[in-house]
C-alpha positions as CSV (number, residue, x, y, z in Angstrom):
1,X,13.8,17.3,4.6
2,X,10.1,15.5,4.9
3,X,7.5,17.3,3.2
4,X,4.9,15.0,2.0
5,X,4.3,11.5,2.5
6,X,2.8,8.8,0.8
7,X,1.8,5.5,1.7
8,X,1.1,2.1,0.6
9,X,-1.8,0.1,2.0
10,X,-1.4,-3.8,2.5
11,X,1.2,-5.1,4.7
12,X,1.7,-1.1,5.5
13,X,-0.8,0.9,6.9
14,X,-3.1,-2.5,8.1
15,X,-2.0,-6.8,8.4
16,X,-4.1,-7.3,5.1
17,X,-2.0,-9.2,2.9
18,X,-3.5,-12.5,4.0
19,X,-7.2,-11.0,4.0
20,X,-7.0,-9.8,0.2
21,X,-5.8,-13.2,-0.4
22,X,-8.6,-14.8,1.5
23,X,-10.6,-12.7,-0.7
24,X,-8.7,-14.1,-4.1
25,X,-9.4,-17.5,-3.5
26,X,-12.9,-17.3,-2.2
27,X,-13.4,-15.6,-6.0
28,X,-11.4,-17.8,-7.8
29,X,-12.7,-21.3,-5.7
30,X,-16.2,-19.8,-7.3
31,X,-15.3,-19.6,-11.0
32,X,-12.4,-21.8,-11.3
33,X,-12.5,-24.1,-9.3
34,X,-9.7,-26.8,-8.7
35,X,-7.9,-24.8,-11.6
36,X,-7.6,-22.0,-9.0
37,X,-4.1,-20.6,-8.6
38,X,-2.4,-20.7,-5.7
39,X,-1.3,-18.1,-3.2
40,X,2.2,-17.4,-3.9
41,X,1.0,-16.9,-7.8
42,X,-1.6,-14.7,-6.5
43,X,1.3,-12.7,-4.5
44,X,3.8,-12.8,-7.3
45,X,1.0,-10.6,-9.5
46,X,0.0,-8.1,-6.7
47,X,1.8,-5.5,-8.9
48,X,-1.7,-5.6,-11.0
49,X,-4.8,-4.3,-9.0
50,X,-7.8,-6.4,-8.0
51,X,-9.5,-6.7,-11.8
52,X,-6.3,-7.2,-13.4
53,X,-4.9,-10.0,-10.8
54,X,-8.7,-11.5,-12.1
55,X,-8.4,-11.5,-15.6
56,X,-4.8,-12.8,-15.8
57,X,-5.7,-16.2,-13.9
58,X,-9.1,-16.3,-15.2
59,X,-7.8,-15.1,-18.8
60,X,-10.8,-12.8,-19.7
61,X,-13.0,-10.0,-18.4
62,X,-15.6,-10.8,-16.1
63,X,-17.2,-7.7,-14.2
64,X,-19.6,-10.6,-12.1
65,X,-16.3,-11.9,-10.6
66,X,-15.2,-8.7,-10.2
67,X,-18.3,-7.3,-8.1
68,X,-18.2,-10.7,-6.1
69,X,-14.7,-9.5,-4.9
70,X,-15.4,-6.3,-4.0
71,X,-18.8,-7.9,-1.9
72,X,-16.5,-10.7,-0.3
73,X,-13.9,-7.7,0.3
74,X,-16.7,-6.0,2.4
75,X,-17.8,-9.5,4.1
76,X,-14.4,-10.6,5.0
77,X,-12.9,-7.2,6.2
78,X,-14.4,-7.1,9.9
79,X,-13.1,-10.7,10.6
80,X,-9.7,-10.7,8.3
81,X,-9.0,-7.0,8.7
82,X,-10.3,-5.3,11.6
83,X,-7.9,-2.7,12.5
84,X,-4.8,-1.2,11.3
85,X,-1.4,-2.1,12.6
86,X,-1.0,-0.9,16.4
87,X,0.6,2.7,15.9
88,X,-0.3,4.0,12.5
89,X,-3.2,5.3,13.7
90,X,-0.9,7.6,15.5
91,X,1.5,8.1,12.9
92,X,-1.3,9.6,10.9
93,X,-2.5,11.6,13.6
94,X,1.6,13.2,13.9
95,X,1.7,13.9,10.1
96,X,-1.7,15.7,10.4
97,X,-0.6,18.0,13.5
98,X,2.8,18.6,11.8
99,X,0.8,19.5,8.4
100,X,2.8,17.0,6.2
101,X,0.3,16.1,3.5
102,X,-0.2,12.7,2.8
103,X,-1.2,10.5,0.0
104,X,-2.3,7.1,-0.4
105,X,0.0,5.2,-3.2
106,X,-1.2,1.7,-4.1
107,X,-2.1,-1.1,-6.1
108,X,-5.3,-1.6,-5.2
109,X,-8.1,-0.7,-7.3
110,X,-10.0,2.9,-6.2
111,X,-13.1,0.4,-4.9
112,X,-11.2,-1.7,-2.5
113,X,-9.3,1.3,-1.4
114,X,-12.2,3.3,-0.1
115,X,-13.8,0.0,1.1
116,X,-10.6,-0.1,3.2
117,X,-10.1,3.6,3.8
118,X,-13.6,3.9,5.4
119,X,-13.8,0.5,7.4
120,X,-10.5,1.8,9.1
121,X,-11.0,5.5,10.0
122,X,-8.2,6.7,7.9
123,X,-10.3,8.2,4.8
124,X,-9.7,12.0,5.9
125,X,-6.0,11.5,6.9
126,X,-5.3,11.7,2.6
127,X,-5.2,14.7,0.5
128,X,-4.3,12.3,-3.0
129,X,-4.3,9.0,-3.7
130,X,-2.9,7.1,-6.8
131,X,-4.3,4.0,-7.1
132,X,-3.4,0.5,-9.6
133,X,-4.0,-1.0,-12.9
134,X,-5.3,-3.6,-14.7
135,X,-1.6,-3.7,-16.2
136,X,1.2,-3.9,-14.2
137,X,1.7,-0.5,-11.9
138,X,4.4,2.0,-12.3
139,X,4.7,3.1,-8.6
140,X,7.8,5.2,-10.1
141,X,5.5,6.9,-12.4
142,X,3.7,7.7,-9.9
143,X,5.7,9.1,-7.6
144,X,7.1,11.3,-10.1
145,X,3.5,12.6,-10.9
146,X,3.2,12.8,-7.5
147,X,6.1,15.2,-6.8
148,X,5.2,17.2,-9.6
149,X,2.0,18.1,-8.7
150,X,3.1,19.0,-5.1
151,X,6.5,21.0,-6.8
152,X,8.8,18.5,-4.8
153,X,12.0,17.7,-4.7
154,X,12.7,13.8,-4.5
155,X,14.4,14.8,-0.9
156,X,11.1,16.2,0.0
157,X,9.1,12.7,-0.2
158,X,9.2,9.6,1.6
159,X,7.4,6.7,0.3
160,X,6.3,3.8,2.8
161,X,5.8,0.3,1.4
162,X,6.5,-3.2,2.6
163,X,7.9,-4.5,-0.5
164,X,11.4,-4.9,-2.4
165,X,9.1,-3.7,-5.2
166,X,8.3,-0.4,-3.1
167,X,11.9,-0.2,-3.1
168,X,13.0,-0.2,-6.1
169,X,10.4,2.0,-7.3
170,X,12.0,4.7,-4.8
171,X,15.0,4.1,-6.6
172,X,13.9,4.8,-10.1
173,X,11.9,8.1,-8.7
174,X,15.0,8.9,-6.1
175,X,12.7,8.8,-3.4
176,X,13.7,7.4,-0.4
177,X,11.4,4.7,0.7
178,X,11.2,3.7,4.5
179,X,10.1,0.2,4.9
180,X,7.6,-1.2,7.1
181,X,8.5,-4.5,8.3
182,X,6.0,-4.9,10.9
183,X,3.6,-7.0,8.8
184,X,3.2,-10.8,9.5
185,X,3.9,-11.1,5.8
186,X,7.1,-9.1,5.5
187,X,9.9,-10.7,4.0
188,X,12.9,-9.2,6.5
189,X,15.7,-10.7,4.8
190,X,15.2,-9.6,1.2
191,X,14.2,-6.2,2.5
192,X,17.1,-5.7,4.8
193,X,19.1,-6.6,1.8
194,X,17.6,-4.0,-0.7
195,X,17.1,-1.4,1.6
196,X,19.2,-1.6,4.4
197,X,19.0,1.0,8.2
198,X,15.4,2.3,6.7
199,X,13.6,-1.4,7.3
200,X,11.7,-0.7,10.8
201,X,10.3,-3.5,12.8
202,X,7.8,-0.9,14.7
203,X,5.8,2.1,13.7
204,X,7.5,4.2,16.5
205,X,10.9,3.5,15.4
206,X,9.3,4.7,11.8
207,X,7.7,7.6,13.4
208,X,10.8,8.8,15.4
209,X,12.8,8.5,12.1
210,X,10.4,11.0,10.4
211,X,10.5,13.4,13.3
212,X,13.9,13.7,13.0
213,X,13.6,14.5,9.2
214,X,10.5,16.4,8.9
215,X,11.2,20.3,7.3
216,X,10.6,23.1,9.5
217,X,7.0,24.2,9.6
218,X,8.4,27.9,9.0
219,X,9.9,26.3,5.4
220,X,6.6,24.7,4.3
């Protein structure tokens, strides 16, 4: 039964898959020019955070290009990113009444995570967060850390992510990952494949599903 949950941020919590890749290629348009990569390379490296994505096109360091992205990040958010997905605001607000903690379990660098976090209301919904790497992130890793700390048992935690990557994380951790398919960029038919009966195509089908499996508030 559901005692903690933890969640991913892009393509999960809010539509910003497309807006952090805005982001990306107003950067790398600045310092690279027509050598820039394109966006399905960008994609293909999201398992880095922000400053690692960076330095593996640009193939160095650079902490200029790196502020740039967080200040384009802040620029770009209220246009490319102005809300979270329709329901998750609720969602939240049902994990908080029922006293499931939560944590926030991404790639994303801490920066662009709070920069998010406080644009969109949702900074005091999270007890822990675990955030990405330069190097390539161990979302297993960190769910086991994760359940340590909190004295869980894998059947305790869910973990709610958008990609086949999310999934098989789960699956190394034996966690069971519910996956949000509500995003524009959400690739059904892979995830359907990987992870098949816990893809949900609305945050109230997601919801209802946790309601069902939540642990009795007299066990917590």
């Amino acid at each position: 039964m559901i005692r903690h949950a933890a969640f991913d941020f892009d393509g999960t919590l809010a539509d910003s898959v497309e807006f952090c890749l805005g982001v990306f290629d107003r950067v790398f348009k600045k310092y690279m020019g027509d050598k820039a990569p394109d966006r399905e390379a960008i994609y293909s490296n999201f398992g880095m955070n922000e400053p690692g994505v960076l330095r593996f096109f640009m193939g160095r360091e650079d902490k200029e290009a790196e502020e740039d992205f967080y200040t384009f990040h802040r620029e770009l958010h209220p246009v490319k990113c102005p809300e979270p997905f329709p329901g998750v605001m609720g969602l939240l607000d049902f994990l908080k009444e029922q006293k499931v903690p939560m944590t926030i379990l991404t790639g994303r660098s801490r920066t662009t995570c709070n920069i998010s976090l406080d644009y969109l209301g949702m900074q005091d919904y999270f007890q822990s967060a675990k955030y990405g790497s330069p190097e390539k992130n161990d979302k297993a890793a960190q769910l086991r850390e994760l359940m340590n700390e909190y004295a869980l048992a894998p059947e305790e935690i869910i973990y709610v992510g958008d990609a086949v990557s999310d999934v098989t994380a789960c699956r190394e951790a034996g966690v069971t990952c519910l996956t949000a398919g509500w995003a524009s960029s959400a690739r059904l038919e892979e995830l359907n494949k990987v992870n098949p009966g816990l893809v949900f195509l609305s945050v109230d089908g997601m919801q209802k599903y946790i309601a069902e499996h939540l642990c009795d508030a007299s066990q917590q």
